[in-house]
N, C-alpha and C positions, 0 to 999 in steps of 0.2 A: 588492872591488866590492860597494858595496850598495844595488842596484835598490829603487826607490819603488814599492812596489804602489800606494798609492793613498793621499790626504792625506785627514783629516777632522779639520775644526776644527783647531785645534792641535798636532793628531798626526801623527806619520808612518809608514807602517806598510811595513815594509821587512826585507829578506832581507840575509844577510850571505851571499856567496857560497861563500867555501871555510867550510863547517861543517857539524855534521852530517844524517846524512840523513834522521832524521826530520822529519815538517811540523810549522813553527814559523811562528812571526812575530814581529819585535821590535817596537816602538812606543817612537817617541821624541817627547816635546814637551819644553821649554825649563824645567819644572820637574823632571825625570825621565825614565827611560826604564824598561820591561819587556819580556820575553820571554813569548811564550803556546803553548804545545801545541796543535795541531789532532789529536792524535790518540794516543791512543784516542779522546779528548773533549777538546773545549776545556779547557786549565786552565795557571793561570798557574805556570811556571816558575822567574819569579824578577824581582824590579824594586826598583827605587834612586829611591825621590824621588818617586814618585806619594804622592795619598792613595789610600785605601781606596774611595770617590766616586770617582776616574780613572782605579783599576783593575776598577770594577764597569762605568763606563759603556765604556772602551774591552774590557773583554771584550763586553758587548752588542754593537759595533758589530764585532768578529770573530766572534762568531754568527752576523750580520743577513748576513756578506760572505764565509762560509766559503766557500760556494764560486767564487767572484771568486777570495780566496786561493790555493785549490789547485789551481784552472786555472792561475795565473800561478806559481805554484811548478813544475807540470807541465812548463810552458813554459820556465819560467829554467834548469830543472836537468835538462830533455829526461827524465823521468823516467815 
C-alpha cells in the first residue's frame, strides 16, 4: 500500500507502507521518482530521473509541508 500525502504539480508525494521506520517521503512524477529524509533534516536519499531543478524545487516543497508530512506519517503508521 502506498497512501498519497498530498499531490503538487506533477508530483506525488507518498509513503510506502511496509518500510522502514524512519520519516521519509518518496515523490514520483512521470519523468522520475526520489526518496527524501525528514529526519534528522531534510535530505534527499536517493532518485532516478529527476534533474537537479526537480530535486531542488520538490525538496522546497517538503520544507514548506514538513509538517503536513509528519502528521500524516504519525497517522498512517499510528506512531
Amino acid at each position: 500500500m502506498s497512501p498519497t500525502v498530498f499531490q503538487y504539480n506533477e508530483y506525488r508525494f507518498y509513503f510506502f507502507s511496509r518500510e522502514e521506520s524512519r520519516i521519509h517521503i518518496h515523490v514520483y512524477s512521470s519523468s522520475g521518482e526520489a526518496k527524501f529524509w525528514l529526519e534528522p533534516v531534510i535530505a534527499l536519499a536517493n532518485a532516478h530521473g529527476l534533474t537537479e531543478k526537480q530535486l531542488r524545487e520538490t525538496q522546497k516543497i517538503i520544507e514548506e509541508r514538513k509538517n503536513e508530512i509528519t502528521k500524516s506519517w504519525k497517522e498512517h503508521f499510528k506512531g
